[in-house]
C-alpha positions as CSV (number, residue, x, y, z in Angstrom):
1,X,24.7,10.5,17.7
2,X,23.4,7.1,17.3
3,X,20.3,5.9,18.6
4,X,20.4,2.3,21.1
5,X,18.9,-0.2,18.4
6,X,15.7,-1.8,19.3
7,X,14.0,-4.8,17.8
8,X,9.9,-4.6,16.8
9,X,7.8,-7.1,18.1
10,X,10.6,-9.3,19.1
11,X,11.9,-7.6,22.6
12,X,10.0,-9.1,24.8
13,X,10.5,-12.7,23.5
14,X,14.5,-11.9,23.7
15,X,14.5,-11.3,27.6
16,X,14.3,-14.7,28.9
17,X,17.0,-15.1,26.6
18,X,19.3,-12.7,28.3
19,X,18.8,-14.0,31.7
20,X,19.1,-17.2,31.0
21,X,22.5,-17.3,29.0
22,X,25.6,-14.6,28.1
23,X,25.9,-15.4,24.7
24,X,24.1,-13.1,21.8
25,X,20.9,-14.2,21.0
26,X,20.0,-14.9,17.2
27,X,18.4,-11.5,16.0
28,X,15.1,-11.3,14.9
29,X,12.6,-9.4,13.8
30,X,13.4,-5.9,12.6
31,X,16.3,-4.0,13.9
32,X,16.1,0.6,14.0
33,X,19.3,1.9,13.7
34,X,20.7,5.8,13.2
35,X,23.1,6.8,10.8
36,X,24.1,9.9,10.5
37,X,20.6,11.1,11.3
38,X,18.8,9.2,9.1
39,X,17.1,6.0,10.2
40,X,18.2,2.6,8.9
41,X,15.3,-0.6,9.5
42,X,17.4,-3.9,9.0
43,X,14.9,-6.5,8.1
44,X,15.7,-10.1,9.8
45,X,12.6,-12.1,10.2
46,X,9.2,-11.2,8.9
47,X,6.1,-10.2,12.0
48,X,3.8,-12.4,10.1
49,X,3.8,-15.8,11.1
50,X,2.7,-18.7,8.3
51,X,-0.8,-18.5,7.1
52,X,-1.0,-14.5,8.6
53,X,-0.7,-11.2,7.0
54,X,-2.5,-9.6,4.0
55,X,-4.3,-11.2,1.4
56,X,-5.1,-10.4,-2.5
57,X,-8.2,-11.9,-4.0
58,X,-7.9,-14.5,-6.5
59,X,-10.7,-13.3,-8.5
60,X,-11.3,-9.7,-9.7
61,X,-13.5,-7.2,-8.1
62,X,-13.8,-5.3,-11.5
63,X,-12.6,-6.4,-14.9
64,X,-12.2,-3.7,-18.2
65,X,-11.2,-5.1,-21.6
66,X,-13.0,-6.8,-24.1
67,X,-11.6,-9.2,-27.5
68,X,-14.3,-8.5,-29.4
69,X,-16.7,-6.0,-27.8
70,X,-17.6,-2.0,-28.2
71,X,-14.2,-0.1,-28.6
72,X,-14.4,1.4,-25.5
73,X,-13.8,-1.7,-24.2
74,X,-11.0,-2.9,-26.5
75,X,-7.5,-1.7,-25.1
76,X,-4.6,-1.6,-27.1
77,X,-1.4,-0.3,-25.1
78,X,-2.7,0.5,-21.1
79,X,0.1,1.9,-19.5
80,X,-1.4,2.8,-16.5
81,X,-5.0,2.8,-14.2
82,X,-5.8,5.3,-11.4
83,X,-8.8,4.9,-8.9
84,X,-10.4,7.9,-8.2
85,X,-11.9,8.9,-4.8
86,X,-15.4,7.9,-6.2
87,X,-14.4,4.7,-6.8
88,X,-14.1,6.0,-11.0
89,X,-11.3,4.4,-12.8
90,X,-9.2,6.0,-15.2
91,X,-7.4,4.2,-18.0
92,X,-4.3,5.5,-20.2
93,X,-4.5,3.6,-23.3
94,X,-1.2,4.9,-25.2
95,X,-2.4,3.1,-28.2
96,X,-5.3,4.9,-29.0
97,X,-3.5,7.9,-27.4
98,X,-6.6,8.1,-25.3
99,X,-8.0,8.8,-21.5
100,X,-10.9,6.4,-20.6
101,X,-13.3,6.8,-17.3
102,X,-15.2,3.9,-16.1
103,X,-17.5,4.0,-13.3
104,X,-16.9,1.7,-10.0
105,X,-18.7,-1.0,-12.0
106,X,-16.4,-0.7,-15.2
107,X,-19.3,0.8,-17.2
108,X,-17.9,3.3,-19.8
109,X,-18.3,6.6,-19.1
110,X,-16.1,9.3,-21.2
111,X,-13.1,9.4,-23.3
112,X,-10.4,12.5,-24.2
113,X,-7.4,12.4,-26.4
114,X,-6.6,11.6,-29.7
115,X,-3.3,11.4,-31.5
116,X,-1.7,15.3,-31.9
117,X,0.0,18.0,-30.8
118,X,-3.2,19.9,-29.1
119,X,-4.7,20.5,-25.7
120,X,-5.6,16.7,-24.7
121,X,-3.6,15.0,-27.4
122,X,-0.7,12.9,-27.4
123,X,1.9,11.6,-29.3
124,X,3.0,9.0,-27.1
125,X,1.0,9.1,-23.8
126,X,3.4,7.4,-21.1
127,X,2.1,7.7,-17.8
128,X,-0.9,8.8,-15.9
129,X,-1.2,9.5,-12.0
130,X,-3.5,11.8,-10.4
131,X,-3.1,14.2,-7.8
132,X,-4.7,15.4,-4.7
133,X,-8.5,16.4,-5.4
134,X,-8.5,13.9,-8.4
135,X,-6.5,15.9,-10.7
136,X,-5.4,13.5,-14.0
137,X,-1.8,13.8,-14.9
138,X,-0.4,12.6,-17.9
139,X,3.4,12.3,-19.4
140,X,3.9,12.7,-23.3
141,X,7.6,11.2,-23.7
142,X,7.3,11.8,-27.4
143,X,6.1,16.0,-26.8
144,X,7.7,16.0,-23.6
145,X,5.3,17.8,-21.9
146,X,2.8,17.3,-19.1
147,X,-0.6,17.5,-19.2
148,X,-3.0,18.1,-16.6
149,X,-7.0,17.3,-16.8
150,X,-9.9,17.5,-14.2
151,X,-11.6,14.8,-13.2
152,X,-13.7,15.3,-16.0
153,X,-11.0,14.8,-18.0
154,X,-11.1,19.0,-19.6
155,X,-7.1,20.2,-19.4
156,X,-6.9,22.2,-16.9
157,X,-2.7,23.4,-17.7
158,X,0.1,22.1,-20.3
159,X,3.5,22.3,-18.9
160,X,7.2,21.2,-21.0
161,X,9.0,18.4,-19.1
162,X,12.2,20.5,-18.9
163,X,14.6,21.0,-16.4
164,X,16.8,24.7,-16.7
165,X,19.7,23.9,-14.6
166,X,20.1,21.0,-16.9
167,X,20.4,23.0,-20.0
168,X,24.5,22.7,-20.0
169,X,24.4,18.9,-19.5
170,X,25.2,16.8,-22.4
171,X,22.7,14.7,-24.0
172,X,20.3,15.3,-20.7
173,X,16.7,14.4,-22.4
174,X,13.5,13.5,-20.3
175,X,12.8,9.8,-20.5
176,X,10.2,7.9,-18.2
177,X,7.8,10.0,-15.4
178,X,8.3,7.8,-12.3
179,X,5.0,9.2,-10.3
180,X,3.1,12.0,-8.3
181,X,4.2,13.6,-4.8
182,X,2.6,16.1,-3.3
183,X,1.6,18.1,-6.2
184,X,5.2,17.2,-8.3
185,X,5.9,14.9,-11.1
186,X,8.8,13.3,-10.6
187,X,10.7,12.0,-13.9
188,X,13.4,10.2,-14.8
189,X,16.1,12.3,-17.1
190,X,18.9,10.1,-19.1
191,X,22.1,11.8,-18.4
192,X,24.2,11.0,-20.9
193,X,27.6,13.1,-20.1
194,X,30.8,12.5,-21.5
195,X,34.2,11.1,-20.4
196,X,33.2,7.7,-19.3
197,X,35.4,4.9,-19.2
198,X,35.6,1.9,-22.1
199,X,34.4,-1.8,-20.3
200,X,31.6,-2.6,-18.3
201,X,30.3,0.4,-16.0
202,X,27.6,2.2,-15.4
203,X,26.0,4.2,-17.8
204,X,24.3,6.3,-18.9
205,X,23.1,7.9,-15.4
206,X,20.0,8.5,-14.8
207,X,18.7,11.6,-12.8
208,X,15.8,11.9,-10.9
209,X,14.0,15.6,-11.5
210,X,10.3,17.1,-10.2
211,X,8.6,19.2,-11.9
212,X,6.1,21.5,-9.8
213,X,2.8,20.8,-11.5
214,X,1.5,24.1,-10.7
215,X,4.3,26.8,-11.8
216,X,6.7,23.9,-14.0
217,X,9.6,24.7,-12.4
218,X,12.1,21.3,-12.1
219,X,14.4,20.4,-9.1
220,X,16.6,17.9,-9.8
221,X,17.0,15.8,-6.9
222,X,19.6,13.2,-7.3
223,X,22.1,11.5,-10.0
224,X,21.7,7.7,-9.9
225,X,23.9,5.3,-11.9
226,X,22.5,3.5,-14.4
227,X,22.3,0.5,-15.4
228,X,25.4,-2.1,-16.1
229,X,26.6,-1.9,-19.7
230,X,29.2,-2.5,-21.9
231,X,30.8,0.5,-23.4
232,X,33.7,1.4,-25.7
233,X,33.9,5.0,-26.8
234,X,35.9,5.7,-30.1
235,X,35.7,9.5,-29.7
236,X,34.4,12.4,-27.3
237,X,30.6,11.4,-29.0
238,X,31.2,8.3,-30.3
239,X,30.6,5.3,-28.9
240,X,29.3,1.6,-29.4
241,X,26.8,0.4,-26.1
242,X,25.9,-3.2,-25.2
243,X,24.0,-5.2,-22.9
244,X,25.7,-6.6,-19.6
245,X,23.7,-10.0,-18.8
246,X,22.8,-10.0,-15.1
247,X,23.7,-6.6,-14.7
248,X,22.5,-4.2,-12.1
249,X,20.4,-1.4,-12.5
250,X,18.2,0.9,-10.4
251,X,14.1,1.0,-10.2
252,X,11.8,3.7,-8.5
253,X,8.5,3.6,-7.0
254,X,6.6,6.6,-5.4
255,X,3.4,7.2,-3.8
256,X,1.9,8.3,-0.5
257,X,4.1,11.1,0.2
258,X,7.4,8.5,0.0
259,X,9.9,8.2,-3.4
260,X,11.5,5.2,-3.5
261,X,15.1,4.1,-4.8
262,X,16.6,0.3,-5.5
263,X,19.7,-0.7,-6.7
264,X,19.3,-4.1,-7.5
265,X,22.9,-5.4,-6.6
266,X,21.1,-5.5,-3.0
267,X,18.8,-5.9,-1.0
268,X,18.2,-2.0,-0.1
269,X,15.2,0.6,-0.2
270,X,16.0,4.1,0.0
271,X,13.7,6.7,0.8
272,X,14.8,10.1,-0.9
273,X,12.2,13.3,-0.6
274,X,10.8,14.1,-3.2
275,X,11.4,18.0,-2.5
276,X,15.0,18.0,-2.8
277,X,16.5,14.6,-3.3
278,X,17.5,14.2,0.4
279,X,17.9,10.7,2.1
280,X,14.9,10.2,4.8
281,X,15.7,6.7,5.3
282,X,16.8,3.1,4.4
283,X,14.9,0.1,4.7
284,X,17.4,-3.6,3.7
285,X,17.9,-7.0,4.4
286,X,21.2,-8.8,4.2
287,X,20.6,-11.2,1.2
288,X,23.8,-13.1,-0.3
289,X,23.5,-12.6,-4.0
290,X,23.0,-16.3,-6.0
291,X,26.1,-16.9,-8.2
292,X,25.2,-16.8,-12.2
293,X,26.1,-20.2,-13.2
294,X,25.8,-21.9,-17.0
295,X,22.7,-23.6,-15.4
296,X,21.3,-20.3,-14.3
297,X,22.1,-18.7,-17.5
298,X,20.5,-21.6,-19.5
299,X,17.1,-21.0,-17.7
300,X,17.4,-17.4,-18.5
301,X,17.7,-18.2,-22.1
302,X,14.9,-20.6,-22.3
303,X,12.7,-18.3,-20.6
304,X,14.0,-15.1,-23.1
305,X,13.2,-17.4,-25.8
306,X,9.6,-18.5,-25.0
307,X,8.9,-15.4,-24.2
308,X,9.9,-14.0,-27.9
309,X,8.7,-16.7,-30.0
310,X,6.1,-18.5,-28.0
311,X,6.5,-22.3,-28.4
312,X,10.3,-22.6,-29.6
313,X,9.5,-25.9,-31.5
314,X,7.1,-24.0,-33.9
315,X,9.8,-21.0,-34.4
316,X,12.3,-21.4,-37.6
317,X,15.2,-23.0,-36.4
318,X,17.8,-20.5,-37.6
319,X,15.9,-17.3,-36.0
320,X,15.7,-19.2,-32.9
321,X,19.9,-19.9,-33.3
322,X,20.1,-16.3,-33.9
323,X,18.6,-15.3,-30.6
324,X,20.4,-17.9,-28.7
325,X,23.7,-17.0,-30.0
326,X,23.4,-13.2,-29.5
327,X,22.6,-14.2,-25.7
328,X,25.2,-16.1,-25.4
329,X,27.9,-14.0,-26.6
330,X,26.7,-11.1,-24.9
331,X,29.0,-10.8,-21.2
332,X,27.8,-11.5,-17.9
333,X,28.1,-10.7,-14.5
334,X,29.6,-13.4,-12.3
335,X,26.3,-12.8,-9.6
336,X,22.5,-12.5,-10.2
337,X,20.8,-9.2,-9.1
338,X,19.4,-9.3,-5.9
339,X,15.7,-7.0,-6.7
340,X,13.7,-6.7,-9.4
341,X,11.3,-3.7,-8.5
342,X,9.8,-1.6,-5.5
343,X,6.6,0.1,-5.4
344,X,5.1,2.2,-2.5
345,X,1.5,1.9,-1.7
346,X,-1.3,4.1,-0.1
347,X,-0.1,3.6,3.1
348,X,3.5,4.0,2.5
349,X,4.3,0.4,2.8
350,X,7.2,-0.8,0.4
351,X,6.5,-3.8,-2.2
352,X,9.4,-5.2,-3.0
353,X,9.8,-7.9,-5.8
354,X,13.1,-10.2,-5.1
355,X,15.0,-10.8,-8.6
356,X,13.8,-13.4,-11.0
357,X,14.4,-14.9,-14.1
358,X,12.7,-14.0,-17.2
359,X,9.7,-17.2,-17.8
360,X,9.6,-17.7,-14.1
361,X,6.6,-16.9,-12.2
362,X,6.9,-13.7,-10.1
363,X,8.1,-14.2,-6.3
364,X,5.7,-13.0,-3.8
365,X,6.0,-9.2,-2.8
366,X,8.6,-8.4,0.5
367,X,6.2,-6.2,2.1
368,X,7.4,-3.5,4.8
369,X,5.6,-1.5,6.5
370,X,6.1,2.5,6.3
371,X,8.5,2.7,9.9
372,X,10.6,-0.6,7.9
373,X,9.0,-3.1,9.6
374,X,9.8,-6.6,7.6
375,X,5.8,-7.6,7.8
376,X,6.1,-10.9,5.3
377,X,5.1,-12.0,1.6
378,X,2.1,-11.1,-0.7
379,X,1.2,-12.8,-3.7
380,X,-0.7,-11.2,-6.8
381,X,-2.9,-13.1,-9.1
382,X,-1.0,-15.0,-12.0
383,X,-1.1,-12.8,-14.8
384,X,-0.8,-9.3,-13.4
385,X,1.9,-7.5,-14.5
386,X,4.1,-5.4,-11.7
387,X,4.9,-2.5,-13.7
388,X,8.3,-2.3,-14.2
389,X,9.5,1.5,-14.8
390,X,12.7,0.6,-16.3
391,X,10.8,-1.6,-18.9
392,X,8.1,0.7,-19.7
393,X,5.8,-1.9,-18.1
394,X,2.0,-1.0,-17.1
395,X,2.0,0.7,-14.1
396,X,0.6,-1.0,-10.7
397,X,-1.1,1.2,-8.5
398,X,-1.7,-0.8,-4.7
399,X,-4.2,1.3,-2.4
400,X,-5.5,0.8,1.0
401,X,-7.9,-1.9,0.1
402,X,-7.3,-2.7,-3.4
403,X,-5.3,-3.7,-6.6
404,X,-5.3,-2.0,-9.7
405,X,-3.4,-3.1,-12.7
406,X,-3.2,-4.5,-16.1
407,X,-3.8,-8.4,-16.9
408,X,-3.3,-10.1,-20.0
409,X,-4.6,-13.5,-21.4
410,X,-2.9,-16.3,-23.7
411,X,-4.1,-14.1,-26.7
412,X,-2.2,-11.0,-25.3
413,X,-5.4,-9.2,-24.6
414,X,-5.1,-6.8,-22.3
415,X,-7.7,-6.1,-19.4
416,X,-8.0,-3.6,-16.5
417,X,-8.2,-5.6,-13.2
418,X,-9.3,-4.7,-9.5
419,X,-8.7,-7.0,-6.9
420,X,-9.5,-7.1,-3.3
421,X,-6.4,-6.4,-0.9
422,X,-7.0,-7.6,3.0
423,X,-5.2,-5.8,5.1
């Protein structure tokens, strides 16, 4: 049975409304709803009036990364930081295949890893989180395996990033670890399958598994479809894959407890547990999608081609043609996505990044709060990179009073930044 709806922070500005008039007033604020049993939040207006709501620093807190210093300082792939409940932070740097602890100063303090196939090695060190009690855990997508270290950084257990019941499913391979809940790594598998139609669908699906960091046993939790390409298979196995421009895709985010599940064709959260892939809930706004015209499109490629050759003027001419041909032949969808990314902080409050264009500067963050409530906008710093899991991107950890993340200068330096959040 359904629940009455109810608006927060906007009933008791609506009743004068109703007395004075009979027609429906304009909603606002965010309207709780019941589907089925699970609860939907339907984001109209934000609670934050202008000039309120949280604010992060403009200046760093704590910066780590140096051009030219000691080589503890020099970085040369950071996928991801964690604070620690000291105030330590730990940096995975998958280019030296490394773990690095710095105190809550960013003074050096120890390092573990090399490139292998050992306890504490890596071949290609993809993630890191941490778990309850300051536990390190780290994703190999090269050994597919998981590693977990003290907060010493000594391994404490190895596990394989497999998932049995899986075993049967064609080309089903471990690709990107998505984050730590409640002692479980949850990962992203590539399900490749068979028997998918020719033309532009979606594909391959991607399935969302957790792997029990204690015993290794996986639960796969749900099968989500991928993202929007164009495909043309010539036999059971053989097929030839290309890239949809505009296309739709989905994007995670998980912490606090909460796993987190876009679709970029809208403007939708859902909350899935991370136990057994159930839905909890559904935080959305209704947001018309912007139509993809040749103006749009031309922006895009601009911004695609900056970002792969720098200044275009000083690129040769017929490398630049190249790129901008292959764009433009490639197919497109009539409508732009709607989201970009969603990540879940401390407090189980959704981030949510509305599409953007490649060479644009970021939107500020939809913020909602962890019962759905539309709050308002956040801005980062120019420069920090919101971790993107579908591109591999640094990972962005937001806690209850602070943001963590990767920054990189005009010389593609790359630096471990703390800012300040205000809550």
């Amino acid at each position: 049975m359904s629940r009455l709806p109810y608006f927060s922070g906007v009933l008791t500005a609506l009743l004068p409304t109703f007395a004075a008039c009979d027609t429906e007033p304009t909603p606002a604020g965010t309207l709780h709803t019941d589907s089925a049993g699970v609860p939907v939040a339907t984001a109209v207006t934000p609670l934050w009036d202008p000039g309120e709501g949280w604010t992060v620093a403009d200046r760093p807190e704590v910066e780590i990364g140096s051009v030219d210093g000691l080589p503890e300082y020099q970085f040369a792939d950071v996928v991801a930081a964690v604070r620690l409940d000291n105030s330590d932070i730990v940096v995975a740097d998958r280019g030296a295949s490394e773990l690095r602890s710095y105190d809550s100063d960013g003074n050096f303090q120890w390092r573990v890893g090399r490139e292998g196939e050992g306890p504490g090695e890596f071949l290609r060190l993809d993630f890191l989180g941490r778990m309850a009690g300051d536990s390190l855990v780290a994703y190999d997508g090269r050994l597919l395996r998981v590693q977990v270290f003290d907060p010493a950084g000594g391994v404490v257990r190895t596990l394989p990033a497999l998932a049995p019941e899986l075993a049967t499913t064609a080309g089903s391979a471990p690709d990107k670890a998505v984050g730590v809940l409640d002692g479980r790594l949850i990962v992203r598998f590539i399900d490749l399958g068979v028997g998918t139609p020719s033309g532009i669908v979606r594909w391959p699906n991607e399935r969302l598994v957790a792997l029990d960091l204690a015993s290794g046993a996986a639960t796969s939790l749900l099968l989500v479809p991928g993202p929007e390409a164009t495909v043309e298979w010539r036999a059971e196995d053989h097929y030839t894959h290309g890239s949809y421009v505009f296309g739709k895709r989905p994007e995670y985010g998980a912490a606090a407890g909460r796993l987190a599940l876009i679709d970029t064709e809208a403007h939708a959260v859902r909350i899935v547990s991370p136990a057994d892939g159930s839905l909890m809930g559904i935080v959305q706004r209704d947001v018309q999608p912007i139509e993809a015209t040749e103006e749009v499109f031309q922006s895009l490629l601009d911004g695609v081609v900056e970002h792969v050759f720098g200044n275009p003027d000083e690129a040769p001419s017929e490398q630049v043609d190249l790129l901008t041909r292959m764009w433009t032949d490639r197919p497109r969808a009539p409508y732009l996505p709607v989201l970009r990314s969603v990540h879940v902080d401390a407090t189980g409050s959704l981030w949510v990044t509305p599409h953007y264009l490649a060479g644009a500067d970021p939107p500020p963050f939809e913020v909602f709060a962890a019962d759905g409530v539309w709050l308002g906008r956040v801005s980062l710093p120019p420069g920090l990179d919101r971790g993107f899991i579908q591109y591999g991107a640094p990972e962005l950890e937001i806690g209850t009073d602070y943001v963590l993340g990767v920054w990189t200068d005009e010389l593609d330096v790359q630096y471990v930044r703390m800012y300040r959040l205000d809550r």
